[in-house]
C-alpha positions as CSV (number, residue, x, y, z in Angstrom):
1,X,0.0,0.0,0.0
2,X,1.6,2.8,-1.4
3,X,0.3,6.5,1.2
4,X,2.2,9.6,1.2
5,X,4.0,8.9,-2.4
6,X,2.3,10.8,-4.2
7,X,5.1,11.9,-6.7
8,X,3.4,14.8,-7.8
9,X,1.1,18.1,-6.7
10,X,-1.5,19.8,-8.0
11,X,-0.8,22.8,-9.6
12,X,-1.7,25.3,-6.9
13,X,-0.6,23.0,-4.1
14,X,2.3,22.1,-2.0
15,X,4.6,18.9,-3.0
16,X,4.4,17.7,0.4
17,X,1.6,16.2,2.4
18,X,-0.5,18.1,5.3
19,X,1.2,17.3,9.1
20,X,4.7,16.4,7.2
21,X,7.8,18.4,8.3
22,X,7.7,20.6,5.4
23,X,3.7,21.1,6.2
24,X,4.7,25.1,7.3
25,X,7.3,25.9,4.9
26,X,7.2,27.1,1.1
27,X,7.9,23.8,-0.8
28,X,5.5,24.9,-3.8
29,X,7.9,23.9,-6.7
30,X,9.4,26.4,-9.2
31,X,9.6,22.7,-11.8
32,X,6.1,21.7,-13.3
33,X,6.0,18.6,-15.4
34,X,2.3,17.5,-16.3
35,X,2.3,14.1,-16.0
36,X,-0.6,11.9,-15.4
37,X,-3.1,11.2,-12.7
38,X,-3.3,8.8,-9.5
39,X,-7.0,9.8,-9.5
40,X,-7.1,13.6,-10.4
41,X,-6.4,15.0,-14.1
42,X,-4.3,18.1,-13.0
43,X,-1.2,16.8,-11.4
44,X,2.4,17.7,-12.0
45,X,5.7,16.4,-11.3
46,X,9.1,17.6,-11.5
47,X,12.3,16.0,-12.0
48,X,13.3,14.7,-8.7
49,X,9.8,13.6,-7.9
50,X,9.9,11.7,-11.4
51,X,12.9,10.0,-11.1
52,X,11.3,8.9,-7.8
53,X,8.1,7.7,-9.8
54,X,10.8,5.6,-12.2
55,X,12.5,3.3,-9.3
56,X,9.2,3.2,-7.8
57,X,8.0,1.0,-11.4
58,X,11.1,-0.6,-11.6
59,X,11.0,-2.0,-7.8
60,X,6.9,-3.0,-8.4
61,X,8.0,-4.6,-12.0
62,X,11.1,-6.5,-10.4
63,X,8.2,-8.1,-8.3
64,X,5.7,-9.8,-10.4
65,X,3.7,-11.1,-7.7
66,X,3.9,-8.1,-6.0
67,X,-0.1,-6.8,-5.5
68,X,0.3,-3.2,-5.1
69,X,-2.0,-0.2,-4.4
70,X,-1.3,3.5,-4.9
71,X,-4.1,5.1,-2.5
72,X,-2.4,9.1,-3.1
73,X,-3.7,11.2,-5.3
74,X,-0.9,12.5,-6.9
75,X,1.0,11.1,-10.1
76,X,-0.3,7.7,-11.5
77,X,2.6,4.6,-10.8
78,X,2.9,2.3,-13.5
79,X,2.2,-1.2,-11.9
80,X,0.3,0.3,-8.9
81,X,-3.4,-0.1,-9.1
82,X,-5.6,2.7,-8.0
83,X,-7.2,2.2,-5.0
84,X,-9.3,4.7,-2.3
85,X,-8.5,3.9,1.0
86,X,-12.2,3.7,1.8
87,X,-12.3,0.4,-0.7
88,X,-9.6,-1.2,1.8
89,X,-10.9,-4.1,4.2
90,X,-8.0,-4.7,6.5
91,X,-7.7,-6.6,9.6
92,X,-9.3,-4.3,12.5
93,X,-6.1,-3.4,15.1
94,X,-5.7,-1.5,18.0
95,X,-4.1,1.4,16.7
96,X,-3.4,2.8,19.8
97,X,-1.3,0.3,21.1
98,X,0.4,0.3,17.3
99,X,1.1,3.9,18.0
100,X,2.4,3.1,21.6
101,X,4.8,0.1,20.2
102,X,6.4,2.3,17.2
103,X,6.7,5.1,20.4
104,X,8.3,2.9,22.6
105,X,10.6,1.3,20.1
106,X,12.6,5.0,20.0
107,X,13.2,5.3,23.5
108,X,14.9,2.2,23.9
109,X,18.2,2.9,25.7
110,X,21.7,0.4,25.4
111,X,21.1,-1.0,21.8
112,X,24.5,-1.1,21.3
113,X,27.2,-1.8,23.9
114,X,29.9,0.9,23.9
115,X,32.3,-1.8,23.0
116,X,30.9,-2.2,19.4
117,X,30.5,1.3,18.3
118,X,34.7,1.8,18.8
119,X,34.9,1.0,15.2
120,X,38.7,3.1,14.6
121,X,41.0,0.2,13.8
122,X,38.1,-1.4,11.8
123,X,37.5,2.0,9.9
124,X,40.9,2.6,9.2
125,X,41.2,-1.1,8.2
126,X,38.1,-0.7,5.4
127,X,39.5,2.4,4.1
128,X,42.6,1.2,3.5
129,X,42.2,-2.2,2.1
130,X,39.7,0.0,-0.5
131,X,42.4,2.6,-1.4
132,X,44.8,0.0,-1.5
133,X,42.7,-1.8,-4.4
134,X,42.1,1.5,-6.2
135,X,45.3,3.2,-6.3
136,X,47.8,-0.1,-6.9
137,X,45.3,-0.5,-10.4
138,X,47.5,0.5,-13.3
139,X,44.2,3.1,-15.0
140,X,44.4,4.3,-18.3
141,X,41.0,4.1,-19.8
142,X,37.5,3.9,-18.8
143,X,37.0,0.4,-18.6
144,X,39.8,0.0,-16.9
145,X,38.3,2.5,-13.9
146,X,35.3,1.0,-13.9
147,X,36.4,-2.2,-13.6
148,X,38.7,-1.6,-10.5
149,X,35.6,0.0,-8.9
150,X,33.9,-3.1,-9.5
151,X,36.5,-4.9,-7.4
152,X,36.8,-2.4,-4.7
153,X,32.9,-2.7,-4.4
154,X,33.2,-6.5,-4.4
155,X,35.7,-6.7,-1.6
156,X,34.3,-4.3,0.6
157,X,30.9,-5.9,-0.2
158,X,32.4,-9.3,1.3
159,X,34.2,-6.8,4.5
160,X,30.3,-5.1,5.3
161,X,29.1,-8.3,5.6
162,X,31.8,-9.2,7.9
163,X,31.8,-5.9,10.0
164,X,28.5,-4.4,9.8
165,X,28.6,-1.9,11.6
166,X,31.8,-0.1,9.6
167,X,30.2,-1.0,6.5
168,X,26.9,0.8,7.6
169,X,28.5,3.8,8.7
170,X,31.2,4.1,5.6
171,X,29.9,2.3,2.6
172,X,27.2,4.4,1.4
173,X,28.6,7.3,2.2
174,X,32.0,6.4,0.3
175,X,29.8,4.8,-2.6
176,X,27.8,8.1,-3.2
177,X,31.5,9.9,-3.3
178,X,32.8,7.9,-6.1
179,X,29.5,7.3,-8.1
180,X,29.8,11.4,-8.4
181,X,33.0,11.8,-9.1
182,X,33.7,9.2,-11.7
183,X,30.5,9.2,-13.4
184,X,31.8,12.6,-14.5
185,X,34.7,10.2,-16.0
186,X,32.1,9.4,-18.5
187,X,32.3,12.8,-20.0
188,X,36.4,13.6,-20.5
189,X,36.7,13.7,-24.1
190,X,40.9,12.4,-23.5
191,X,41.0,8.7,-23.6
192,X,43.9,8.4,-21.0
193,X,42.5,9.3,-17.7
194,X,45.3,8.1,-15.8
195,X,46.9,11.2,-14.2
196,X,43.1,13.1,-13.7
197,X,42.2,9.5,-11.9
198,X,45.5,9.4,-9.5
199,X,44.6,13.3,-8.8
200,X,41.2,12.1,-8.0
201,X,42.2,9.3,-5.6
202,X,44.9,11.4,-3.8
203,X,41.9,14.4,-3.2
204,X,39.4,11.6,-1.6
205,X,41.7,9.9,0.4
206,X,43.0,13.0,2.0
207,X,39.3,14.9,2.5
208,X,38.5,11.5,3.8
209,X,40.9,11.0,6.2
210,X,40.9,14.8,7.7
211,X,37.3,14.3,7.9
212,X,37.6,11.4,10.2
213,X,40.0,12.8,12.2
214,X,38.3,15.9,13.0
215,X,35.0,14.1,13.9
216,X,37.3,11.4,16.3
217,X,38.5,14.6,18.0
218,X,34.7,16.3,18.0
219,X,33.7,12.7,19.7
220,X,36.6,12.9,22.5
């Protein structure tokens, strides 16, 4: 049951819903895309809320016994069936105690024992054995950068699963840095990238590495 996503606004509206955090601020959007329907005929998108609408189809179409109901009425979802919520029959709970449960589940105190949030040798580990793999590879060309990336993602990959609480902190963060950064590999019209790619792995590690050590001495 898809509530909330609505993808898209009406034209005179806000993009966000009623009661959301951005219910008291001006989020009316400068973009307007028409695009169609979840239930009214005037709705528009924009480009972040469309790109949103795409993974949205590709996660329902990856799924194809997935039943699934779009009950906003903002932009149509391919593969979501349009549904009022009124035209729901679901098992009668005590919503209260639902409330009280999700409520609860915040406060909890001692999730994690200070033992296994001292993750400094097991940072410094990850981050190396990932530099290590990046910067010993002999790039020239593009497929030669993309495929070291694809074996710096497989090893680390195989380290989160081993360490998950370094890989939850670091991987997506380091993940989103280099999907940036050498995407825009894509677009250098030279065919040898090799000294722009050792310039680029010398600038992360070094931001990376002062930005851990200034949060390590925030911490102490």
């Amino acid at each position: 049951l898809l509530c909330g996503l609505d993808v898209g606004f009406k034209s005179d509206g806000k993009q966000h819903a009623s009661g959301s955090y951005y219910d008291n601020l001006n989020d009316k959007s400068q973009e307007k895309i028409p695009t169609r329907g979840n239930f009214s005929s005037n709705i528009y998108t924009n480009s972040l809320f469309s790109l949103s609408r795409e993974m949205f189809e590709h996660a329902i179409a990856s799924k194809k016994d997935a039943i699934v109901y779009n009950l906003s009425d903002g932009a149509y979802i391919k593969g979501a069936a349009p549904k009022q919520p009124k035209e729901l029959n679901l098992k009668k709970i005590d919503k209260q105690k639902a409330l009280k449960e999700i409520e609860e589940a915040f406060l909890q105190k001692d999730v994690f024992k200070e033992s296994e949030m001292d993750y400094k040798t097991l940072l410094d580990d990850y981050l190396n054995d990932f530099f290590t793999i990046l910067k010993s590879a002999q790039i020239k060309t593009k497929k030669e950068l993309f495929l070291v990336i694809d074996r710096a993602y497989f090893a680390t990959t195989i380290q989160n699963k081993n360490e998950n609480v370094t890989g939850i902190l670091t991987s997506g963060t380091l993940w989103h840095i280099l999907n940036t950064i050498f995407t825009s590999f894509l677009h250098i019209q030279e065919d040898d990238i090799s000294a722009l790619f050792t310039q680029t792995m010398e600038m992360i590690e070094k931001n990376l590495k002062e930005a851990i050590e200034k949060e390590r001495l925030f911490i102490s």
